[in-house]
N, C-alpha and C positions, 0 to 999 in steps of 0.2 A: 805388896810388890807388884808395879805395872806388870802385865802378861798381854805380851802382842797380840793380836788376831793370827797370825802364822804360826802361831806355839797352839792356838786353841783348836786351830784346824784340826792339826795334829791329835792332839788328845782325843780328839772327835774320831779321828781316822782311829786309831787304836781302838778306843772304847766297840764305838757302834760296825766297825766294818773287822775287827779281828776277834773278839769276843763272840761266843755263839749267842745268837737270843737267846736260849732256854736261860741263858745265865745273867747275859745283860740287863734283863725287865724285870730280874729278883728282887725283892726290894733287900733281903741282908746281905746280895750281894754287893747293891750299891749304899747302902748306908754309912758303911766307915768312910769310902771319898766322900759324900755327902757332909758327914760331920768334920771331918778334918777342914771339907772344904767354908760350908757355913757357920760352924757352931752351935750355936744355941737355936739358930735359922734353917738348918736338916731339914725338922719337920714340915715347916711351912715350905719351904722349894720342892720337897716329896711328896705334898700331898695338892699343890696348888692345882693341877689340871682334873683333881676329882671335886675340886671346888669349887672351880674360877665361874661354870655357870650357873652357879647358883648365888652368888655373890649381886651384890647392888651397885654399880658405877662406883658410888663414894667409897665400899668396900672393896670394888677391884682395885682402885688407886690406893686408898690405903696400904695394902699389900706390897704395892710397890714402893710407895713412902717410907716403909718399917723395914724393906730389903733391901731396902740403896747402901748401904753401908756394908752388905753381906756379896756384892756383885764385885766380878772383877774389877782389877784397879787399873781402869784404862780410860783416853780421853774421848776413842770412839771404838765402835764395833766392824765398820769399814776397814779392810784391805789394803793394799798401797794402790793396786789394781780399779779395784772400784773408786777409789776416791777421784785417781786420774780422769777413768770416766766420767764422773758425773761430774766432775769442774769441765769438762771437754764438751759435755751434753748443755750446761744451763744456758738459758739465752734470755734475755730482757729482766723482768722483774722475777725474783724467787721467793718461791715459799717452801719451806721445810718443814714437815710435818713428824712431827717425833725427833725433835733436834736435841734429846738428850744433854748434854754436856756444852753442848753448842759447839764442838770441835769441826763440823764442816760448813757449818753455817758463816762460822769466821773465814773460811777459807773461800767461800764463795761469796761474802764481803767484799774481797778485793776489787773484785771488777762484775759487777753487781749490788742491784738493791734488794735488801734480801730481809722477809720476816721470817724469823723462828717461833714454832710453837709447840708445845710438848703439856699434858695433864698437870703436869708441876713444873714451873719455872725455877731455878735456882735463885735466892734473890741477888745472888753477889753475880749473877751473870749480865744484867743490862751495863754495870759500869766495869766488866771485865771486856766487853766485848759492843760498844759504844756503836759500833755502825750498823749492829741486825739490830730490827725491832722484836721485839720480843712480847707473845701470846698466851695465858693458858688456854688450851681448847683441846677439846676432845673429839677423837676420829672417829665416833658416833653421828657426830654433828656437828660441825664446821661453821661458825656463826657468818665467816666470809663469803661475798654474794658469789654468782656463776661467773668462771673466767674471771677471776680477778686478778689472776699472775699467768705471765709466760710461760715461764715451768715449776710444773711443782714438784718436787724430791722428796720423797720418803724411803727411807734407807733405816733397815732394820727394825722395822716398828710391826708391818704385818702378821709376823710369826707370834705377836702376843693377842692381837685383837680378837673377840666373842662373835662378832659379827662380820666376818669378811665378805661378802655381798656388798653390804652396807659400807664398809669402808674401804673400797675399791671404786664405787659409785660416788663416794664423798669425792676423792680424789681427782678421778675424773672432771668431778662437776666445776670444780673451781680451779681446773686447767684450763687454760686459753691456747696454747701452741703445742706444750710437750711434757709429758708424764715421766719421771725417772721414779724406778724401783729398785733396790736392792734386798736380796731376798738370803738367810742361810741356807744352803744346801744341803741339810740334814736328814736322815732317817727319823721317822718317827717312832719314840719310844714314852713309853710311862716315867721314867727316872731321868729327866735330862737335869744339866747345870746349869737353867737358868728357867726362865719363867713362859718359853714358849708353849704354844697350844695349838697352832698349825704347823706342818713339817713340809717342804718342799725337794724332795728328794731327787724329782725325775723333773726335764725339761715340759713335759704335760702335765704335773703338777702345778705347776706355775704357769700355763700357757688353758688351765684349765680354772683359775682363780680369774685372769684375764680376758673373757670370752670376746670376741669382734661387736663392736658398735657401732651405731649410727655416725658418729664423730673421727671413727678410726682410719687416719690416712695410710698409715705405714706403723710396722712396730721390728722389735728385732730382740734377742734372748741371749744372749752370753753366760758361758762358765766362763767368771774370770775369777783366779785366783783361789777359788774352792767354792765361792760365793755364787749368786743369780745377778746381772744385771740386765732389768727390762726396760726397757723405752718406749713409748708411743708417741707418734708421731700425729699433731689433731689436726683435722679440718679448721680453717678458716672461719669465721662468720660466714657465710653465703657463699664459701666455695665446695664443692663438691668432693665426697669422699672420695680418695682414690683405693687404686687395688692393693692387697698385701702383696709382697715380696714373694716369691718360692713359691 
C-alpha cells in the first residue's frame, strides 16, 4: 500500500522525537516494526549501516537491487512542498541525480530538458517516461564533463552515500548556474526504516556538509515541510563570486 511522505514524517516524529533513546537504538525494541515492516529483509535494513563500509560499489548497489521490493510503495520521497520548490528553482538544462522512480524527473520534463540518472535504471522507465534521458551513473563519479547542465537536482539521494565530500564535490562540478538539494531532516540513529547513513538533523548539519567555495554566489536553506531544501546559486564562467546573504 502507497504511504505518503506526510504519513512518514509522522512516524518519524513519533518513533525518533517521542520514544526515549535508551529504548529507540534497542535493537529488540525495534525488531518486530522491522519484521512486520520488511520480512524476511529485517536483518539486512538492521544491520546495513555496520556494513555499508565495508562493502564494494557492486556490493553497495547490490543491497539496494535485493531491497527494492522491501521499501515503501511510493512514486517519490519528496513533499508537496519540496517538489514546488525545486520545479520553481530549475532553469535551462536539468540533471537529476538519484532520480529513482523518475517521478520528478517527469515533472521537470514539462518545461525543461532533463537527464535522469540513478545506479539502476528501471528498464520500463525510458519508454514510460519518453522525454528524460535516462543514465546509470554513479555519485562517486559522474562520467559527465564540468558544467554540463544548468541545474543539477538531487533530492534524497545524500543521506545514503559513503563518501559525502566526494559526492557534494561531484555535484558541484557538473553544475553550471544552480545546485538543488533536498535532504530528510532526521535524527541519527542505528535502527532507522530505510537504508540512510548520514542524518541531517540541525540547519548546520546540512550547512556543514556544504562548506562556501570558490564558485559560490548565493545559497539559501529551508525547512519545508519536515524536509531540507538547499540551493546554491553558481558563479558564471568569468564572473566574480559574489557575497552570501545574512
Amino acid at each position: 500500500m502507497p504511504i505518503s511522505r506526510r504519513t512518514t514524517r509522522v512516524v518519524h516524529f513519533l518513533l525518533d522525537e517521542c520514544v526515549p533513546p535508551v529504548l529507540r537504538d534497542r535493537r529488540w525494541f525495534m525488531w518486530g516494526p522491522f519484521r512486520l515492516l520488511f520480512g524476511r529483509q529485517a536483518e539486512t535494513f538492521m544491520t546495513f549501516k555496520d556494513r555499508a563500509h565495508l562493502l564494494s560499489e557492486e556490493e553497495f548497489r547490490r543491497v539496494y537491487e535485493e531491497t527494492a521490493a522491501a521499501h515503501l510503495d511510493r512514486p517519490t520521497d519528496l513533499n508537496e512542498a519540496c517538489t514546488a520548490a525545486v520545479l520553481r528553482s530549475a532553469l535551462g538544462t536539468v540533471l537529476e541525480v538519484g532520480c529513482g522512480r523518475g517521478h520528478l524527473a517527469g515533472l521537470l520534463a514539462a518545461s525543461h530538458d532533463v537527464t535522469a540518472c540513478d545506479i539502476r535504471i528501471d528498464p520500463a522507465m525510458p519508454a514510460r517516461l519518453p522525454a528524460v534521458r535516462f543514465r546509470e551513473e554513479s555519485l562517486s563519479g559522474l562520467s559527465f564533463d564540468d558544467r554540463s547542465f544548468d541545474t543539477v537536482v538531487c533530492a534524497h539521494v545524500l543521506e545514503h552515500v559513503l563518501d559525502l565530500p566526494r559526492a557534494v564535490a561531484e555535484l558541484r562540478r557538473i553544475a553550471r548556474r544552480r545546485l538543488v538539494v533536498v535532504l530528510p531532516r532526521q535524527r541519527p540513529y542505528r535502527y532507522t526504516f530505510d537504508l540512510h547513513l548520514r542524518f541531517f538533523p540541525l540547519s548546520s548539519s546540512v550547512l556543514d556538509a556544504f562548506l562556501p567555495h570558490g564558485r559560490l554566489a548565493a545559497r539559501r536553506l529551508e525547512n519545508l515541510g519536515g524536509d531540507w531544501f538547499y540551493e546554491e546559486e553558481l558563479a558564471r564562467e568569468g564572473e566574480p563570486s559574489g557575497a552570501l546573504p545574512g
